[in-house]
N, C-alpha and C positions, 0 to 999 in steps of 0.2 A: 425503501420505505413504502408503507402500504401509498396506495392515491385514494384523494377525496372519494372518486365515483366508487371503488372497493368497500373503502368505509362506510361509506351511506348506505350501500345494497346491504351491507351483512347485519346495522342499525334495524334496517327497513325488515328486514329478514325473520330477525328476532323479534321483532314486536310481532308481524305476521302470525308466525309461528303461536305466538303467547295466544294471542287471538282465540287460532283454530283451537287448541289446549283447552280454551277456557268455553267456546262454543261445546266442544265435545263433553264439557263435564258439568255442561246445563247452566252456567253463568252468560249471562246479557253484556253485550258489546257495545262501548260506547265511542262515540268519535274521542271521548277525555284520552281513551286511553294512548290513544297516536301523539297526541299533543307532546311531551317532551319529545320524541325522534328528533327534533330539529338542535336541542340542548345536548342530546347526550350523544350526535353526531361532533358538535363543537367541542364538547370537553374530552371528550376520546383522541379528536384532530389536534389538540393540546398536548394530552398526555404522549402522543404516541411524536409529536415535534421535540417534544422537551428531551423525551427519553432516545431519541434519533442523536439529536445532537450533543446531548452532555451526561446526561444519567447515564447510557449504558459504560460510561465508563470508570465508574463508581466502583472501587477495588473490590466492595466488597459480594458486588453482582456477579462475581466472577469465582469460580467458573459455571456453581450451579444453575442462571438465571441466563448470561451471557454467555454463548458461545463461539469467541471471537478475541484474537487476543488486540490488546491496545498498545500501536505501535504509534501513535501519531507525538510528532515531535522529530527532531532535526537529530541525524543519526551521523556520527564521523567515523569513516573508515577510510581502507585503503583498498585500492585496485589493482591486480598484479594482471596484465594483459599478453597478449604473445604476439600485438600489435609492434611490426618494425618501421620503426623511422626512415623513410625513402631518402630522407637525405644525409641520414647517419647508418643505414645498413644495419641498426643497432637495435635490439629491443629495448620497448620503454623502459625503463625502474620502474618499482611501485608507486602509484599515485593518488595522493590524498584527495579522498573523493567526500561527499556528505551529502547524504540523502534524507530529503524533507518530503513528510509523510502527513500527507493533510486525511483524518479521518472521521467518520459519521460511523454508525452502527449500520447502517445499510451501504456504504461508499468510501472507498481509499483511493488517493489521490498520488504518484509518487513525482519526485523531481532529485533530479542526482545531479549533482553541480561538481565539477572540477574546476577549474585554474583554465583549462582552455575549450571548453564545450557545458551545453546544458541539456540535460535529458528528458524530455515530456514524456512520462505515460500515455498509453493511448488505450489501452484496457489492462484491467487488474481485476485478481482475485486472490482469496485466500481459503484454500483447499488445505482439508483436515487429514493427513494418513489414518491410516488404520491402527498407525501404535497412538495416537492423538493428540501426535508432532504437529504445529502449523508451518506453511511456506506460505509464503507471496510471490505471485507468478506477475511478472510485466511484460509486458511489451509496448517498446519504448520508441522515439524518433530522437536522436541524437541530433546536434545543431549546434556543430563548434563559433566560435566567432570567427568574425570573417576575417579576421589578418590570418588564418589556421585553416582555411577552408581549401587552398592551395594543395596541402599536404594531408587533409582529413576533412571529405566532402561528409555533406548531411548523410546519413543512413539512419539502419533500421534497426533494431535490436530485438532481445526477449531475456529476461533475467528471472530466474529461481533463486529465492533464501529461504535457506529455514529458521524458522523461528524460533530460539531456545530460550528456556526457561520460562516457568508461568510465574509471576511475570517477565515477560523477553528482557534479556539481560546481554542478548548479543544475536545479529543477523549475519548470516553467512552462506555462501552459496557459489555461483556461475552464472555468468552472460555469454550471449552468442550473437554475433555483429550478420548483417548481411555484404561485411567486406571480408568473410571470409574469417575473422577475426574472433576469440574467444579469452577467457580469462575467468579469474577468480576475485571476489570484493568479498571483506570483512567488515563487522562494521559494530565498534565494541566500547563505545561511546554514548553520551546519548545529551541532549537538552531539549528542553521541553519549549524554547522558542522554535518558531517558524522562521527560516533565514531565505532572503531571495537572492541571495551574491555571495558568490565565493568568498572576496573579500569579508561581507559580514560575518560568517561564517564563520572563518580563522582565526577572525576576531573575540568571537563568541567562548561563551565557558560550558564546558560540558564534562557529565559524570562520570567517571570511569566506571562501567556495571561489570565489566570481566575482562581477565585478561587477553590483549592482543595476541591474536597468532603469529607463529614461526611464521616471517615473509623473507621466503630466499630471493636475492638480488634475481637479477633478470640478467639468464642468463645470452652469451652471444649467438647469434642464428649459427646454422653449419657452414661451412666454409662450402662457394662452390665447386660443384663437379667439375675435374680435370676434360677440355676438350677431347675427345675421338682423334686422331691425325690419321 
């Protein structure tokens, strides 16, 4: 969102400008004419608050006025990882994951909750391809709870979704861990509450906007390599 000191200089700008305009085509300059800058700084820093936090995302600004899609609202999916359990040898199964999407017109916020860890954003964007598909790019800090932390210390992450249908009707994509670790999240649900707890979450009602993907079981790692003798 634009800042006050932007706004004021481009206010300050235009009147300037009117000024010189009106100097050059023989009209008298009076202090009256500066007098609103200070009004029509304040109703501008209004309109452009109002329209940050709730108007742009008024169905029907979209797409000619807004160019951004509106994801914000608590999204339920599943995570298929190729993360193995140190103490089962075993890969996970799919994991119902839900991701909360706090949004502004200038700012996204994301947060992915499972059952045993919680995911902070740490920066985010959303870049337009060339066919004028959207994705949402994160990179994230993972931060399981600590009875879990044993077996899945904190790390680092980064996840790409794309965003399909105007309006998004399902997220889908790839994450990349810094344990080495990568997978795939779906996410084809949706409610428009904000949930802070897994629990709440599971609890929660949400709209089915399109169908789930094909998610194959998680298959076993490869058997290890025979010793050399």
């Amino acid at each position: 969102m634009i800042k006050d000191i932007h706004l004021s200089t481009i206010v300050w700008a235009v009147f300037i400008i009117l000024a010189v305009l009106m100097l050059l085509d023989g009209a008298s300059i009076t202090p009256s004419l500066f007098k609103p800058c200070g009004s029509v700084i304040t109703v501008l820093g209004i309109i452009l608050l109002i329209f940050n936090q709730w108007a742009w995302s008024w169905s029907w600004l979209h797409p000619w006025f807004v160019d951004r899609p509106y994801l914000k609202g608590t999204w339920k999916g599943v995570l298929v990882s190729s993360y193995v359990d140190p103490q089962t040898q075993q890969r996970v199964s799919p994991i119902e994951v839900y991701l909360v999407i706090r949004q502004t017109y200038s700012a996204i916020h994301l947060r992915l909750i499972t059952k045993e860890s919680l995911s902070e954003s740490l920066a985010n964007n959303i870049p337009k391809g060339e066919d004028g598909v959207y994705s949402v790019a994160s990179v994230y800090r993972n931060t399981p709870q600590l009875a879990y932390r044993g077996r899945s210390p904190i790390h680092h992450g980064a996840m790409l979704l794309r965003v399909e249908g105007d309006p998004a009707v399902s997220l889908s994509g790839e994450y990349w861990t810094d344990r080495q670790t990568h997978g795939e999240i779906h996410f084809t649900e949706k409610s428009e509450n904000l949930y802070y707890t897994f629990d709440a979450a599971a609890a929660g009602t949400f709209t089915r906007l399109s169908a789930p993907p094909a998610v194959p079981a998680a298959p076993a790692p490869p058997p290890p390599a025979t010793p050399v003798v």
